[in-house]
C-alpha positions, 0 to 999 in steps of 0.5 A: 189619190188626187192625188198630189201631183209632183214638185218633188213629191215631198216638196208638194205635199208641204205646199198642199198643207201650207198654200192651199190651207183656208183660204190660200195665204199670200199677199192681200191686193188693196183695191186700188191695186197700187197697195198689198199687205202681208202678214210679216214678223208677227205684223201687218204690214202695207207696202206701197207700189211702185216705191215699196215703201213698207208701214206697220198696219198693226203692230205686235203689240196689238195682236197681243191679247190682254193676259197673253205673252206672245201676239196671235199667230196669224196665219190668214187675215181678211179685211171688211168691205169698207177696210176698217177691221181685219179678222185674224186666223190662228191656232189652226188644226187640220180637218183631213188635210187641211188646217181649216179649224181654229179660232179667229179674232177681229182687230178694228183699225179705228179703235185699236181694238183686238176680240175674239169671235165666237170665243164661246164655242170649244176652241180651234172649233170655228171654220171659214169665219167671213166678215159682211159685207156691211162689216157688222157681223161674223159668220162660221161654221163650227161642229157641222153648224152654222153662227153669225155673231153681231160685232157691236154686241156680241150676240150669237144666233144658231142659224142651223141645228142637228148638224154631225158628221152625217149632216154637214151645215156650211162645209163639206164631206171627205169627198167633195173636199179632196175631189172638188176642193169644195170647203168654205160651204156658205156666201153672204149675201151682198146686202148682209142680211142672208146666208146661203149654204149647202147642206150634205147629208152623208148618212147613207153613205157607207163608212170606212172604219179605219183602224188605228192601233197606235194612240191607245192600249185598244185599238180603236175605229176611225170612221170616214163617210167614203163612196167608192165607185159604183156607190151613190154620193153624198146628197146636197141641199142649198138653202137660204138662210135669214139672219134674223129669223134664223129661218132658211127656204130650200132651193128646188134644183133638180137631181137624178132619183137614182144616180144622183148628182153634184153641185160643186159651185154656187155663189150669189148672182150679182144680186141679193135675190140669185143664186148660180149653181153648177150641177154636174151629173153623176157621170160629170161629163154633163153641167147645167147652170142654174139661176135660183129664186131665193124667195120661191126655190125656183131653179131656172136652168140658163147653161148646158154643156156635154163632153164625151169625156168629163168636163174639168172642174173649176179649180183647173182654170181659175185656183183663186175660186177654191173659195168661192167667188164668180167671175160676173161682167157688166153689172151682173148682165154677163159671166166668164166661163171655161170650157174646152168645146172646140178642142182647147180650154178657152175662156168664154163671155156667157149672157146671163140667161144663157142665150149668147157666148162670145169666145174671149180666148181664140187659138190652138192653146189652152188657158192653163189657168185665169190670173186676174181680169180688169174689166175696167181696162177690158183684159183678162190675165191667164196662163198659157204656153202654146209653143211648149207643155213644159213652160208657164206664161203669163198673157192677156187678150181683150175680154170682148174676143176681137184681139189675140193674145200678147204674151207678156211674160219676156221672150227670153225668160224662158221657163215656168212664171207665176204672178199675182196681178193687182185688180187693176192689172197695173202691177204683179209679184212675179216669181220665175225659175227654169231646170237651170236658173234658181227661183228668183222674185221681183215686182213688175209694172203691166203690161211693159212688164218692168222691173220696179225693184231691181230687176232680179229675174233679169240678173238671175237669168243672166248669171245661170248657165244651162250648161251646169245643169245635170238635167236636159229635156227631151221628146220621145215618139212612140211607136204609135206616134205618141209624142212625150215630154220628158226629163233625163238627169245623166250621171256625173261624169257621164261616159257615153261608152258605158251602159247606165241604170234608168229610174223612171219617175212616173204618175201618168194620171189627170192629176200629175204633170212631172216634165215642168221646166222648173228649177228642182224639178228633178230632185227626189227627196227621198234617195239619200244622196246623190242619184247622179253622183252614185251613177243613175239615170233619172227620167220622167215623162208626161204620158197622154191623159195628163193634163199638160196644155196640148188640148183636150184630145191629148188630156182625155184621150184617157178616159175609161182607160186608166191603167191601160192607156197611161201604162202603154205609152209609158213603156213604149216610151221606154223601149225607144229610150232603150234604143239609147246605146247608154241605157243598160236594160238589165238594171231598170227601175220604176217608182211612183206615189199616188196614182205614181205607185198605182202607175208603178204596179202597173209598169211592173205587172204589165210590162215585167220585161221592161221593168225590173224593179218597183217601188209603190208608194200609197197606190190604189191596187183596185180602182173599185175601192177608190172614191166615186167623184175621182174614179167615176170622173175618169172611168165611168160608172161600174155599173155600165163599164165594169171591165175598164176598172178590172183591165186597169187595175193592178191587182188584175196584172199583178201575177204576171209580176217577175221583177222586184217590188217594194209596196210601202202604205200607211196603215190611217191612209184616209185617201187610199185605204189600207184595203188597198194594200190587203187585197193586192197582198192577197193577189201578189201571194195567191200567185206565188209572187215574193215581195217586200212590203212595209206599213208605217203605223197610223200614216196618212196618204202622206206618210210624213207624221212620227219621229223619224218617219221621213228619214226611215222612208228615205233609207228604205227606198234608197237600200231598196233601189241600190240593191236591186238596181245597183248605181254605176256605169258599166 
């Protein structure tokens, strides 16, 4: 239920499967940062800054294997420390929701010479294959077990045995994947001799048995090890394994016998006789960082922090480390780390023994994410927006503390940036939109943030007019003084002495923030037509507990609240818009994906005098079936505070329902269980409450796979909303 959060809907979850695949794609910094290469026309190519000036790295006819037709399809590429080979990612399948299976081949730029790795092992079977550091061998994973192949021979060693689906060597469980973005589950060591890796062992996890009655004559069980809160985790091991003898010591680091905990992060420390890892408690809202001996196992705990809430994990500030990677200074004395202990999410500078800090980011904002830091010139690279939730800027500050921040991004662009900065903070593709100028793209120069190729961002927004777009943003204060960013698209041809039908467009979880100045931010993909055309009122707004930069009271103001507090401000925001002589209260619906859909039941049920009509789309209906790390993170254990998880589940309101409901769920959803949907039907019947429901077959959480499932879904939910909300003034 981590939910996607919302570009469109759609719009998002096509990005999750194709940006956030293993490891993320895009453009490759060559250390100097005044080079990048991009996988381009079935090419490698290099492009030179400032000049852009492109050449071939390796041609079609090079990635063509011998006896193959067509060159490898690349899908990710990776150079060697010294940049003499690239290995090539291709023939990709998905584990869950990502493509992180396939088979990889490596390509030597000296002798032109293009061989598969591991070509042995079934194929598309291999994960996370990474060159060493030395460049002379491979690792991978392939069927829960780990390889390392020695290029010039050809050799393989089995450094793991005894992997399965319940003893995972390398990668990870269904829960540490979706709730920790935890994949690539092994780091080589600096001196190319030793691999370390988490081990999980699933085995007294229980298993959900997903039913799948579409690809045989006899239906057939799809197991997946799944805790749901209030059930222990998935146990973890770290081990260090020599490549040579295959033989790997154990890591000693310390858990609760009972609870248990989690280990989402661990890395090399600088050296190749260190480990770093981040334990979080059960609860998560306790991490201790530990520095591991590799030859005895000793852990020595260096960092402690606590929240009363839950402490956010990394993926939050810095995406490019869902991959791994740690952000060490000053030759390995130092590392910057996040953390939202006065208030804000700043950026700190921690001594290696954990003994001083010093603060890097200072004032009333948060870092919305790290985009490079140079510690050459001595900057870090980070996101922010103090002034508003709804935009994105890119600035910098000194990483010893003793500046402010400098907002580079220009004054007068106004809205949502993105930017990958080169190493040396020297130059960055930047990518720029708002609600009324289209996306647009250029290469700048940093920190003048100048235009080296045609200044296009500059063009675009001059040549947009705000005043042609349908959508406006808004503040909504609520009766209890909750002030909310929001988003309205009026109808075409407004007529300010007519009353007007109002969908709202929710998700109102940690996960989703839908009031982005963004351009298409208001689209929905799934009504057929034009919303605005047909004389609808679209409107979306950011409830407390999203995590929207206004700092950390605003975001965890949730916290064992789910369903309640989100739910609150959402309608008491809605009955100020009432308050609009526009709004016809009489026609007022509701929808939502995800938590949106849990978001949605809850509105309908909780609120049936505001809300008249729902559509659900893939909710959680119980918050006792969802999984442990997500619902435990955000609510607390259910052994401690069972009510929280009944007073905000949907199942609890749903016979107050009076209004409308659509519930739509595929039945092979492995992120919210079918079950989901089964115990809120049994609810919604036991109270006599009529509703309609459709399954799609086989559907995961996505409810995008089959002919013609997108455009059925699309027709059903746009039938359903004119019907029961019909469009047009009044």
């Amino acid at each position: 239920m981590r939910k996607y959060k919302l570009l469109s809907l759609h719009g998002l979850l096509l990005f999750f499967l194709t940006v956030n695949a293993q490891p993320p794609q895009g453009i490759k910094w060559a250390r100097d940062g005044n080079v990048y290469f991009a996988a381009e026309g079935g090419e490698i190519v290099k492009y030179a800054l400032p000049s852009l000036i492109q050449s071939v790295v390796v041609s079609k006819a090079e990635l063509t294997p011998k006896a193959a037709v067509a060159p490898l399809s690349i899908r990710n590429f990776f150079f060697s420390d010294n940049d003499s080979e690239i290995l090539i990612y291709t023939n990709t399948q998905t584990v869950w929701r990502y493509d992180t299976r396939g088979d990889y081949w490596l390509f030597n730029l000296h002798t032109r010479h293009l061989k598969q790795i591991g070509k042995l092992r079934p194929t598309s079977s291999l994960m996370f294959a990474k060159l060493s550091p030395d460049g002379k061998k491979v690792a991978y994973v392939s069927e829960y077990n780990m390889y390392v192949e020695d290029i010039a021979s050809g050799k393989t060693v089995t450094l793991t045995n005894g992997g399965s689906r319940k003893l995972i060597n390398g990668t990870f469980d269904w829960a540490y994947e979706e709730e920790f973005f935890c994949r690539d589950g092994f780091r080589w060591s600096p001196d190319s001799k030793k691999i370390a890796y988490w081990q999980i062992k699933v085995g007294e996890v229980k298993t959900y048995l997903m039913l799948n009655n579409t690809d045989s004559l006899y239906p057939f069980t799809v197991p997946v090890e799944y805790p749901v809160a209030g059930e222990a985790p998935s146990s973890f091991k770290i081990g260090v394994v020599d490549i040579t003898t295959a033989k790997t010591n154990w890591m000693s680091i310390p858990t609760d016998p009972v609870l248990q905990s989690y280990l989402p992060r661990m890395e090399w420390a600088s050296n190749n006789t260190q480990l770093i890892v981040q334990q979080l408690n059960r609860k998560q809202n306790e991490t201790n960082l530990f520095l591991c001996d590799v030859a005895t196992g000793k852990s020595n705990g260096i960092y402690h922090e606590t929240d009363p809430a839950w402490i956010d994990i990394l993926p939050l500030w810095d995406t490019d480390y869902q991959y791994g990677g740690w952000d060490w200074l000053n030759d390995g004395k130092e590392f910057v780390w996040a953390s939202e202990k006065d208030g804000w999410r700043h950026l700190y500078r921690i001594s290696r023994e954990g003994k001083q800090e010093t603060l890097i980011t200072k004032g009333k904002y948060d870092v919305m994410e790290i985009c490079a830091i140079d510690e050459k010139s001595g900057y870090v690279y980070f996101y922010a927006s103090p002034e508003n939730a709804t935009q994105k800027y890119l600035y910098r500050t000194k990483l010893d503390g003793m500046a402010d921040a400098q907002r580079l991004s220009p004054s007068h662009q106004n809205g949502t940036h993105s930017y990958s900065v080169s190493p040396t903070g020297r130059y960055a593709q930047h990518s720029f939109s708002n609600y009324y100028t289209a996306p647009s793209k250029e290469w700048v120069s940093l920190p003048e943030h100048h235009s080296v190729n045609g200044n296009d961002v500059n063009k675009a927004v001059a040549n947009s007019d705000p005043s042609k777009s349908t959508i406006s943003f808004f503040k909504v204060t609520t009766a209890e003084g909750v002030e909310m960013d929001g988003w309205m698209v009026k109808p075409t041809n407004f007529d300010a002495s007519k009353k007007y039908p109002v969908v709202f467009l929710v998700y109102t979880e940690p996960w989703g923030q839908n009031a982005v100045d963004r351009f298409g931010t208001e689209r929905n993909f799934l009504y057929k037509g034009n919303m605005a055309n047909d004389g609808y009122i679209y409107i979306t707004m950011d409830n407390r507990g999203t995590p929207v930069p206004k700092g950390r009271e605003w975001r965890k103001s949730i916290y064992r609240k789910i369903g309640q507090v989100n739910i609150r401000d959402q309608a008491l925001a809605t009955k100020e818009i009432f308050k609009w002589s526009f709004v016809d209260t009489s026609r007022v619906a509701v929808w939502g994906w995800s938590g949106g859909g849990s978001a949605t039941l809850g509105l309908l049920f909780q609120y049936p005098e505001i809300y008249k009509t729902g559509i659900a789309i893939a909710a959680v209906g119980n918050q006792l079936t969802y999984d442990n790390i997500y619902q435990e993170r955000y609510m607390g254990l259910p052994q401690e505070n069972r009510e929280d998880f009944v007073k905000g589940s949907p199942i609890t309101h749903a016979k107050n329902m009076k209004g409308h409901l659509l519930y739509i769920h595929g039945t092979g959803d492995d992120n919210v269980h079918f079950n989901n949907a089964e115990q809120l039907i049994n609810e919604l019947i036991a109270n006599g409450k009529q509703f309609q429901l459709m399954t799609y077959p086989n559907r995961t959480h996505g409810i995008s796979e089959g002919k013609g499932t997108t455009p059925h879904l699309q027709q059903l939910y746009t039938d359903y909303l004119r019907m029961y909300c019909p469009p047009g003034g009044r």
